[in-house]
Residue frames as qw, qx, qy, qz and C-alpha x, y, z in Angstrom:
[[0.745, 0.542, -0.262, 0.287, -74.96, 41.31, 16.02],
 [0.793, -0.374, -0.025, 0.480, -71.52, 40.53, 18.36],
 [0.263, 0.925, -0.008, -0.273, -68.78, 42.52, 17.87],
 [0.392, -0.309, 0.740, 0.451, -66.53, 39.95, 16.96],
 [0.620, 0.387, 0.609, 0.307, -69.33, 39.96, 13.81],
 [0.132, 0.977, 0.132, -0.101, -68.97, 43.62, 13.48],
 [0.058, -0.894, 0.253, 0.365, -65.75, 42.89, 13.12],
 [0.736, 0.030, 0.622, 0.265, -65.31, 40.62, 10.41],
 [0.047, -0.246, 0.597, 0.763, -63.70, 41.45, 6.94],
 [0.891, 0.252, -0.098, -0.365, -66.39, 40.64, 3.89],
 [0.756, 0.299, -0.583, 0.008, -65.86, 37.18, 2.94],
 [0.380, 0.056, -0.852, 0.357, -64.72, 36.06, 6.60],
 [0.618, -0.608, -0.222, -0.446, -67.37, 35.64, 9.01],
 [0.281, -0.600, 0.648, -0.376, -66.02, 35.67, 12.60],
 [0.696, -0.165, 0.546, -0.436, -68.00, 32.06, 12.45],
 [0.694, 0.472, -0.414, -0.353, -66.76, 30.69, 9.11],
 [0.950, -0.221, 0.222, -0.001, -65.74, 26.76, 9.27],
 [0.058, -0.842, 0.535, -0.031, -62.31, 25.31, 10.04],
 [0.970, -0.121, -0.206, 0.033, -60.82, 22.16, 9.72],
 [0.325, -0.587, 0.714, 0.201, -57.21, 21.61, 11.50],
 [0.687, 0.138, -0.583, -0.411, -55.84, 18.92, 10.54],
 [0.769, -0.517, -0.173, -0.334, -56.73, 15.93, 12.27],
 [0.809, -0.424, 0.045, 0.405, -53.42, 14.77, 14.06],
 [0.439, 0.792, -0.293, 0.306, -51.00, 17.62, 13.40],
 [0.545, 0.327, -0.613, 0.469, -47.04, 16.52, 14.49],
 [0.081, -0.378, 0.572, -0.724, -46.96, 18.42, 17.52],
 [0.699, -0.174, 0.275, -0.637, -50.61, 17.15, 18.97],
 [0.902, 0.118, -0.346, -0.228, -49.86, 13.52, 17.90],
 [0.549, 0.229, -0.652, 0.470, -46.51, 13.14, 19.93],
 [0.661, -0.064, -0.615, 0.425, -46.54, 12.68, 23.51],
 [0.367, -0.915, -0.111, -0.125, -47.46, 14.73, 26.23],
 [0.862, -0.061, 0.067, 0.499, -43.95, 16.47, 26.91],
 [0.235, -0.657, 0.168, 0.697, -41.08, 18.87, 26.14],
 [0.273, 0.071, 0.720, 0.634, -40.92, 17.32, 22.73],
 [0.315, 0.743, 0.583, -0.096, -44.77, 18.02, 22.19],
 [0.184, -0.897, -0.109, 0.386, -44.54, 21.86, 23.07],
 [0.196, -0.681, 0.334, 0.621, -41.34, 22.46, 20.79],
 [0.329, 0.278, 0.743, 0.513, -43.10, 20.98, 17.58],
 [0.084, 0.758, 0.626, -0.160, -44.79, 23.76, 18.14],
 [0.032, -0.866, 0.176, 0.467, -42.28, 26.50, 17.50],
 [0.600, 0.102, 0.679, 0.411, -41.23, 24.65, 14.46],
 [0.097, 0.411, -0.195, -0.885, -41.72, 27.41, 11.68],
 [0.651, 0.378, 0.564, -0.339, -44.50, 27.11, 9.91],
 [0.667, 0.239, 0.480, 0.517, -43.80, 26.39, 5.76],
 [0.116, -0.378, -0.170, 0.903, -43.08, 28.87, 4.25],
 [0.285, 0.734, 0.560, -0.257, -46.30, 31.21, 2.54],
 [0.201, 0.652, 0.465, 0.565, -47.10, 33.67, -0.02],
 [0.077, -0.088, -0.077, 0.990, -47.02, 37.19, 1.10],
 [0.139, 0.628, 0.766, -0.002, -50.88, 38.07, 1.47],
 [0.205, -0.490, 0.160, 0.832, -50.84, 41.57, -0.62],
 [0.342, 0.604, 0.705, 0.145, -54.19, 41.83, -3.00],
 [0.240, 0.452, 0.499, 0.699, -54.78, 44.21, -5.15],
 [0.226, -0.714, -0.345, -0.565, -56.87, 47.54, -3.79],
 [0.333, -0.714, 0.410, -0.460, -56.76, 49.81, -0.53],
 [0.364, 0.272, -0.761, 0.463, -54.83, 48.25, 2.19],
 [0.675, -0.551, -0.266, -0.412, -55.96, 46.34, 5.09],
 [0.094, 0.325, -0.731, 0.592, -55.17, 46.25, 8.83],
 [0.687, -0.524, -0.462, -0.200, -56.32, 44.32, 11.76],
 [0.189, -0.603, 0.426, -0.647, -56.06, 46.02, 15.17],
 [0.591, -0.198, -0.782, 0.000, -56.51, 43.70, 17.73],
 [0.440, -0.669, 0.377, -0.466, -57.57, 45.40, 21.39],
 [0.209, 0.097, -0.907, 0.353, -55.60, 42.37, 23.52],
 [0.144, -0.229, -0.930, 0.248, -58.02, 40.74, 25.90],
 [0.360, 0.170, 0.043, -0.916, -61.23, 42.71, 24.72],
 [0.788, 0.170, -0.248, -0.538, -64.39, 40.52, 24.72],
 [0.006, -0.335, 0.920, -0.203, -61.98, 37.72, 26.81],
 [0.331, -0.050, 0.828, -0.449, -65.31, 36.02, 27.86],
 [0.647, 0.442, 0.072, -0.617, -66.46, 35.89, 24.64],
 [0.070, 0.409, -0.881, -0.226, -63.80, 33.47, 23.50],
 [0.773, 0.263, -0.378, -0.437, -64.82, 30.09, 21.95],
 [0.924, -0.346, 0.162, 0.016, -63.89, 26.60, 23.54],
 [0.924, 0.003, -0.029, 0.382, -60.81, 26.65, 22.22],
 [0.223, 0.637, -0.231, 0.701, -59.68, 29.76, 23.26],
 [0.465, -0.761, -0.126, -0.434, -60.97, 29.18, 26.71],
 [0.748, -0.400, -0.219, 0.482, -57.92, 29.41, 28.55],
 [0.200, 0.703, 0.022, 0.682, -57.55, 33.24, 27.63],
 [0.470, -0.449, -0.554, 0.520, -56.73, 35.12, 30.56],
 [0.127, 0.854, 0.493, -0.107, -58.18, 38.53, 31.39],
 [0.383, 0.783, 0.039, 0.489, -55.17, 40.45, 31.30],
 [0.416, -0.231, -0.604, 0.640, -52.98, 42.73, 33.53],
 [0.337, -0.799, -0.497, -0.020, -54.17, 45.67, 35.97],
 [0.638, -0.121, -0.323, 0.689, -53.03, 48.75, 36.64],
 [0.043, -0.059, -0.142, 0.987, -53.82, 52.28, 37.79],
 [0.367, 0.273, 0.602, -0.654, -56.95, 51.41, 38.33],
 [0.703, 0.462, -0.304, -0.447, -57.73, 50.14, 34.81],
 [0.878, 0.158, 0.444, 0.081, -58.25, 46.59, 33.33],
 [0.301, -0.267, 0.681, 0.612, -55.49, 45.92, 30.61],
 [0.365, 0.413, 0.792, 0.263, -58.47, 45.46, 27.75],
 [0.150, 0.905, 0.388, -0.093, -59.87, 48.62, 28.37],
 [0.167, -0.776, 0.213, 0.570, -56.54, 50.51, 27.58],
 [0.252, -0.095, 0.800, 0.536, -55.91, 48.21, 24.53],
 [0.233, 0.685, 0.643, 0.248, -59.47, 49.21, 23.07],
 [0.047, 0.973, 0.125, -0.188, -58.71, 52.94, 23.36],
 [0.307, -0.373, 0.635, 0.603, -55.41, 52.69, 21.95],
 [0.215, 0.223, 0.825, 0.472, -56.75, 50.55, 18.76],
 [0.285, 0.804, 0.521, -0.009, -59.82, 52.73, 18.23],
 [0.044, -0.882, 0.150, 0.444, -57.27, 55.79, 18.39],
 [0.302, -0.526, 0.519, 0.602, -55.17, 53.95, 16.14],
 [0.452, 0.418, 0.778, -0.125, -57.93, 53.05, 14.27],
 [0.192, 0.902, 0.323, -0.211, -58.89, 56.62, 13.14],
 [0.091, -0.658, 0.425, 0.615, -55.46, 57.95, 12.66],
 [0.473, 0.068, 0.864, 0.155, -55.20, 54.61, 10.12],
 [0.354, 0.648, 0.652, -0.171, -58.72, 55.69, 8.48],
 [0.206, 0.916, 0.207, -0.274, -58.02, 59.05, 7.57],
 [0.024, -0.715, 0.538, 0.445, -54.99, 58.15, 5.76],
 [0.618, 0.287, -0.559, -0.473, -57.05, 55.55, 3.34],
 [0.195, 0.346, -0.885, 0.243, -56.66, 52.73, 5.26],
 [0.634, -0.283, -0.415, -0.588, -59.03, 50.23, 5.60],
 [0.188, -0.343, 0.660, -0.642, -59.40, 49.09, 9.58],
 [0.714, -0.376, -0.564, -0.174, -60.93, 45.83, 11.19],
 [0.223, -0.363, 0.669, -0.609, -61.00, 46.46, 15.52],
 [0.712, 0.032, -0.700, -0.048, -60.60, 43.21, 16.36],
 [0.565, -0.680, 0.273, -0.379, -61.56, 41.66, 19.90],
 [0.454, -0.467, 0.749, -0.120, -59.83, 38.51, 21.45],
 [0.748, 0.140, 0.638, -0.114, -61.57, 36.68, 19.10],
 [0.049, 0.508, -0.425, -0.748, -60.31, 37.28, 15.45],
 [0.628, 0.529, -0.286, -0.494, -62.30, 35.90, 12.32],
 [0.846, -0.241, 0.456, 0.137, -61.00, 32.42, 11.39],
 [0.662, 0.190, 0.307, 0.657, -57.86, 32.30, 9.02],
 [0.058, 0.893, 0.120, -0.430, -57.90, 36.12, 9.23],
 [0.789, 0.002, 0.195, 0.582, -56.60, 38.26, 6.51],
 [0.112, 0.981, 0.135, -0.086, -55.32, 41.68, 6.03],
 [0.457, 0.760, -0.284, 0.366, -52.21, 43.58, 4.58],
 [0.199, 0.545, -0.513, 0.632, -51.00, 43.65, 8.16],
 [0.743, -0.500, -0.445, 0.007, -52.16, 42.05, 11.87],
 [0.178, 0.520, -0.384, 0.742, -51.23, 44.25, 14.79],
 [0.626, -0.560, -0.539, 0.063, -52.19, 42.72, 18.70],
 [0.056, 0.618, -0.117, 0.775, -52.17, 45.49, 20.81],
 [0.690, -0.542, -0.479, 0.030, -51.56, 45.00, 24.64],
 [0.028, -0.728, 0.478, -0.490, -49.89, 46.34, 27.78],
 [0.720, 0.014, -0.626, 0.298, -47.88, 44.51, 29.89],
 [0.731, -0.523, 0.072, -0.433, -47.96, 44.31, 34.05],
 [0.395, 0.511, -0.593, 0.481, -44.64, 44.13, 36.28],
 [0.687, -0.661, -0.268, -0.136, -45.74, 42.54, 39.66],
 [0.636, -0.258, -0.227, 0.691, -42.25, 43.84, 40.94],
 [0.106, -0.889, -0.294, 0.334, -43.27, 47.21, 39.62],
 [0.109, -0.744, 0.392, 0.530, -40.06, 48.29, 38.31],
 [0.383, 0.189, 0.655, 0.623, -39.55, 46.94, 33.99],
 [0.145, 0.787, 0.128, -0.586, -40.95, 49.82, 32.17],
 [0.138, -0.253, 0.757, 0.586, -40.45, 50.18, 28.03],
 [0.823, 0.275, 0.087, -0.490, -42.61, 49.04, 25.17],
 [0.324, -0.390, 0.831, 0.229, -41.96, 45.82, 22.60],
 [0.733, 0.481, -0.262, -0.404, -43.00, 44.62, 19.17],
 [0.450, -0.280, 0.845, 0.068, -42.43, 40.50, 18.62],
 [0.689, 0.267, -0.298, -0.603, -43.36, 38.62, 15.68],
 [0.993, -0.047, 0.002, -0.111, -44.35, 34.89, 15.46],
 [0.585, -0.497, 0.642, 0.014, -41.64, 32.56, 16.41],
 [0.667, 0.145, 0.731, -0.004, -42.99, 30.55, 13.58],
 [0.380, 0.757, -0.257, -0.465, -43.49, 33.45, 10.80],
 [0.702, 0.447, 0.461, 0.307, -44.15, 31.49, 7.01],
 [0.519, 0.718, 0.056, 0.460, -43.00, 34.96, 6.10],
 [0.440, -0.774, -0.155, 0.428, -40.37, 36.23, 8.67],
 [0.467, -0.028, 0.045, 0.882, -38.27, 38.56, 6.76],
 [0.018, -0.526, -0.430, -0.734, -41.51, 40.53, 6.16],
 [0.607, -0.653, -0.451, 0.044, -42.43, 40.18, 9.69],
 [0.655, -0.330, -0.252, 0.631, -39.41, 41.40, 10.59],
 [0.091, 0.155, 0.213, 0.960, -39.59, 44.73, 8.69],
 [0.345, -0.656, -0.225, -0.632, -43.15, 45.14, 10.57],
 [0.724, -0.535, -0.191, 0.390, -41.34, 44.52, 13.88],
 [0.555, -0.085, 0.071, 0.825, -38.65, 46.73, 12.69],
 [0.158, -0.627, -0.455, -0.612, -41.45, 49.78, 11.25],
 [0.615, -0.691, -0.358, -0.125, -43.59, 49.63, 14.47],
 [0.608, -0.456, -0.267, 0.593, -40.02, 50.01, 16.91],
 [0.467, -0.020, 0.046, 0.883, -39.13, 52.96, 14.90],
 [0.139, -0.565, -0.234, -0.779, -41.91, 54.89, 15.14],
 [0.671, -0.611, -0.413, 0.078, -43.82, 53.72, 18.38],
 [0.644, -0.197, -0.231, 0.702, -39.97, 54.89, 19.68],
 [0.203, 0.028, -0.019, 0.979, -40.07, 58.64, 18.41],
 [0.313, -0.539, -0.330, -0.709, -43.43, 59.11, 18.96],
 [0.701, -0.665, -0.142, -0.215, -44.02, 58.15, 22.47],
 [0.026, 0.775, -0.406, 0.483, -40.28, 58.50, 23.64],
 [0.755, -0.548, 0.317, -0.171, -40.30, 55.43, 25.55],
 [0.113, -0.596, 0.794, 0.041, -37.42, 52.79, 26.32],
 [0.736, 0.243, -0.460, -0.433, -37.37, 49.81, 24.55],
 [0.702, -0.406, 0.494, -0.314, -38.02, 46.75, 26.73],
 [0.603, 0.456, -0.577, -0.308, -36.66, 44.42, 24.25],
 [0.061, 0.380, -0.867, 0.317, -34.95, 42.05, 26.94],
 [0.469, 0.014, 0.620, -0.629, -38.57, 40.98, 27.98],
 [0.679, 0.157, -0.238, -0.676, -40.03, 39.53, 25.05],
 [0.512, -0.206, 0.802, -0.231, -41.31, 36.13, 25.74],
 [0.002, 0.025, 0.949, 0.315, -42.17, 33.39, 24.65],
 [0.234, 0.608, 0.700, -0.294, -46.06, 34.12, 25.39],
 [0.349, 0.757, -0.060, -0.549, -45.43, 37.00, 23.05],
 [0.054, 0.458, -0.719, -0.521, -43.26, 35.13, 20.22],
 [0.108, -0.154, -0.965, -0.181, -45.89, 32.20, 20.12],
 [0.176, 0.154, 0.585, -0.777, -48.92, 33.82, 20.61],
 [0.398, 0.161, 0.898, -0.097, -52.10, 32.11, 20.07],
 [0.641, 0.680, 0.171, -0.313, -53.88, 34.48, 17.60],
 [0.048, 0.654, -0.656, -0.375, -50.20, 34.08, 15.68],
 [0.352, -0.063, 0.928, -0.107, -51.09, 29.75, 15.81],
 [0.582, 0.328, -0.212, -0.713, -52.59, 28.96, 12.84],
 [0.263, 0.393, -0.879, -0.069, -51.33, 25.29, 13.50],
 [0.142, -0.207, -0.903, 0.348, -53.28, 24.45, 16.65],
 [0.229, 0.482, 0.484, -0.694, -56.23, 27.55, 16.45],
 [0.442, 0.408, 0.585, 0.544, -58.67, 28.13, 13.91],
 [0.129, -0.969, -0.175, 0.116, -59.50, 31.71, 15.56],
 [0.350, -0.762, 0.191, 0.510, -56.16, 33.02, 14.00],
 [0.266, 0.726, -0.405, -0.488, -54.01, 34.90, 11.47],
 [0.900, 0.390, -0.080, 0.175, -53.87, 32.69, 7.55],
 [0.666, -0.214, 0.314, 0.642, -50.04, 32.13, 6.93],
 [0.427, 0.312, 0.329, 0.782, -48.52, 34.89, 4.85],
 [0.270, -0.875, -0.171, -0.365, -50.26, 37.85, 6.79],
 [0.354, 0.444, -0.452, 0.688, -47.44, 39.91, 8.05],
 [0.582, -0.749, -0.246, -0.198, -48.32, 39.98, 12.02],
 [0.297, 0.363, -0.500, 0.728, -47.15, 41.29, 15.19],
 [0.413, -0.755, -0.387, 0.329, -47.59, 41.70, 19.40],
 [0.304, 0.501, -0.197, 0.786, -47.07, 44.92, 20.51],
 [0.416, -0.549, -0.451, 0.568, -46.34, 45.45, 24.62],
 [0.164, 0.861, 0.003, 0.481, -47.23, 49.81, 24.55],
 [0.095, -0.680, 0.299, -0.663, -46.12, 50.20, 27.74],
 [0.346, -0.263, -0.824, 0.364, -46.56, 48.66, 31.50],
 [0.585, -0.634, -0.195, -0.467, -50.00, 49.43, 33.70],
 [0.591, -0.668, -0.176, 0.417, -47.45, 48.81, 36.89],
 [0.581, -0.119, 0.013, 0.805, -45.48, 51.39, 35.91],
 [0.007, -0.772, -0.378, 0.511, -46.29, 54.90, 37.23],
 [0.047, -0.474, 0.432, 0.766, -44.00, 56.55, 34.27],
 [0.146, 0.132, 0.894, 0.403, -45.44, 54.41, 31.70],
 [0.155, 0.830, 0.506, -0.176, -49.37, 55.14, 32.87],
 [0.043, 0.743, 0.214, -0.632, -48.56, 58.41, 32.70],
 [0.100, 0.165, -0.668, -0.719, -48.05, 58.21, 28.68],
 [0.112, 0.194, 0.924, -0.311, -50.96, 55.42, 28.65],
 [0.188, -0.689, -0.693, 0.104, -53.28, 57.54, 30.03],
 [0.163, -0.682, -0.002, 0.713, -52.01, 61.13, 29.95],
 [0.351, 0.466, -0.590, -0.558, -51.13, 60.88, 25.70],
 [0.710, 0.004, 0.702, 0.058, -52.85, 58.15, 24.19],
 [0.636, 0.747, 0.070, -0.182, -53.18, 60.21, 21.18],
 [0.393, 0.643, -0.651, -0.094, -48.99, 59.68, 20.44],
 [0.505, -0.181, 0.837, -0.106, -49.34, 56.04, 21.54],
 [0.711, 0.551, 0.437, 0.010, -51.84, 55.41, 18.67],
 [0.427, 0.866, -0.076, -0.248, -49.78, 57.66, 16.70],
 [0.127, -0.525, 0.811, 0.226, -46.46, 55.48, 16.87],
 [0.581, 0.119, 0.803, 0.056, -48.70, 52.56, 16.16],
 [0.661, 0.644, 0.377, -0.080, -50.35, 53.92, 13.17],
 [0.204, 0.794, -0.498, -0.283, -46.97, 55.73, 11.67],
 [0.520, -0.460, 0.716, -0.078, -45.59, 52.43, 12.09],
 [0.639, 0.404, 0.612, -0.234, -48.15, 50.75, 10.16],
 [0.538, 0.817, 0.048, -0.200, -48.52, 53.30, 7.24],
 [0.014, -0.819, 0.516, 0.250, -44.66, 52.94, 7.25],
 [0.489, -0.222, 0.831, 0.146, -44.84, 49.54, 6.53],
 [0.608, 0.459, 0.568, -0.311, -47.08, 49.65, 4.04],
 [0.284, 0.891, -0.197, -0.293, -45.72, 52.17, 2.13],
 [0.065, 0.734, -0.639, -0.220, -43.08, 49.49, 1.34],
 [0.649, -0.081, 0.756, -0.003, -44.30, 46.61, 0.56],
 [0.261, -0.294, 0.510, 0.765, -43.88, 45.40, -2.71],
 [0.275, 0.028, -0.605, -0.747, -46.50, 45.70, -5.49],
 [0.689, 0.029, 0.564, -0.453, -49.41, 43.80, -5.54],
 [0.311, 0.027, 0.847, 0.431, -49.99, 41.54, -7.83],
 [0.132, -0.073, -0.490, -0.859, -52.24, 42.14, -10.98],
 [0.504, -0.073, 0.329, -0.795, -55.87, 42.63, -10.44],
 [0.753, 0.263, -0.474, -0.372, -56.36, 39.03, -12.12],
 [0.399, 0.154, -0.828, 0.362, -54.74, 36.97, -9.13],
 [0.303, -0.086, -0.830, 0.460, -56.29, 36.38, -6.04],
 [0.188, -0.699, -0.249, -0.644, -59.33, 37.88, -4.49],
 [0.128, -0.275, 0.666, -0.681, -59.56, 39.07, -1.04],
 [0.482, -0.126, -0.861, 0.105, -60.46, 36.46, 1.39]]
C-alpha cells in the first residue's frame, strides 16, 4: 500500500475516477494571456462541505512524495532548500506534529502527500510549505486562500484563524507582501484543470511557515517545531469551533 493510499479518507480512494470536463473555457481558448486568466475566474459558487459527525482535516506535507505525482501533476517541482534540509522533509514534520496536536483534541486527520485523493473532502484543507529567499533576506510566514474560492468568505475566516494563531504562537512577522500568485492559484486548490484536488466547497488554504534561507526563521523551523504545529493546529481547531452547524444527520453523507 502507497502512502498516498494510506492516506485516503473512506469513500475516496487516492485512485478514484475523474472526468474534467472535456473542453473547459480556459483550455478551449487560445494559447495566451487570455487562456491563463480564465483560469482565475472564480469558480461558481458551492455549498459549504460541513457533514454531520467529528470533524475532518487534511494536512498536506507540500512537496512530500513529489515523484510520486501522476501525469498530470508532473510538472511539480521538488521544493526549496535550506539549512541543509529539503523543503518536504520540514513540511512532513510540521504536519505529523500538527497532526497529533489535531488528534488529541477529537479531530479526525488525513497526512496528505503531494498527491491528494481526487475531489478531496474534509471540514478543512491545510497545504503546508516553507518558502526559500535566493537573496536570503524576506523572512515571515503567510496563509493564502484560492484566488478562485466557490466559498471565499469561509476561506477567508480560515486565512484569517490560521494568521492569528500561527502569529502568537510562533512570534513570527507576517510576510503578507509575498503572497503570490503560485500560492493564490495553487494546483491542489484547481479543481477546474486537476482531478488530484480539493471538491468545491472545502474551506482550503497554503500556508508559507517560515523561510529555509532564513537563518532566524530555521531557527524556529528547526529549533521549535512543536509551536509551529501548534499555531497551525490552534488555528484549525479555531476555525472549526465556528463554523456553523451541520446539517441534520439525514443530508449528505461523507464523501
Amino acid at each position: 500500500m502507497s502512502p498516498t493510499d494510506r492516506a485516503s479518507p473512506p469513500g475516496v480512494p487516492a485512485d478514484a475516477g475523474c472526468e474534467l470536463p472535456e473542453a473547459p473555457a480556459p483550455l478551449s481558448l487560445p494559447d495566451g494571456p487570455d487562456r491563463w486568466r480564465a483560469f482565475r475566474e472564480p469558480l461558481p459558487q458551492a455549498p459549504l462541505w460541513n457533514p454531520p459527525g467529528r470533524k475532518r482535516v487534511g494536512l498536506q506535507a507540500g512537496h512530500w512524495l513529489v515523484e510520486e505525482s501522476p501525469p498530470e501533476l508532473g510538472r511539480l517541482q521538488p521544493g526549496a532548500v535550506g539549512g541543509g534540509k529539503q523543503e518536504w522533509e520540514v513540511n512532513l514534520d510540521l504536519a505529523q506534529r500538527a497532526k497529533l496536536l489535531l488528534e488529541e483534541a477529537g479531530v479526525e486527520v488525513d497526512l496528505l502527500p503531494s498527491t491528494i485523493p481526487v475531489r478531496y473532502r474534509a471540514n478543512a484543507f491545510v497545504a503546508i510549505h516553507a518558502d526559500g529567499d535566493p537573496a536570503g533576506a524576506a523572512r515571515g510566514f503567510k496563509v493564502a486562500r484560492p484566488g478562485f474560492s466557490s466559498i471565499p468568505d469561509v476561506d477567508d475566516q480560515l486565512v484569517a484563524a490560521l494568521n492569528a494563531a500561527y502569529g502568537t504562537a510562533t512570534a513570527l512577522p507576517r510576510d503578507d507582501e509575498h503572497i503570490s500568485l503560485r500560492m493564490r492559484f495553487y494546483y491542489a486548490f484547481n479543481s477546474r484543470r486537476y482531478c488530484h484536488a480539493v471538491a468545491p466547497g472545502v474551506p482550503q488554504v497554503i500556508v508559507e511557515a517560515g523561510y529555509l534561507t532564513s537563518a532566524a526563521d530555521r531557527a524556529l523551523l528547526f529549533g521549535d517545531p512543536v509551536s509551529v504545529a501548534r499555531g497551525i493546529a490552534n488555528g484549525v481547531l479555531a476555525f472549526l469551533a465556528a463554523l456553523p452547524p451541520p446539517p441534520s444527520s439525514s443530508g449528505p453523507a461523507r464523501g
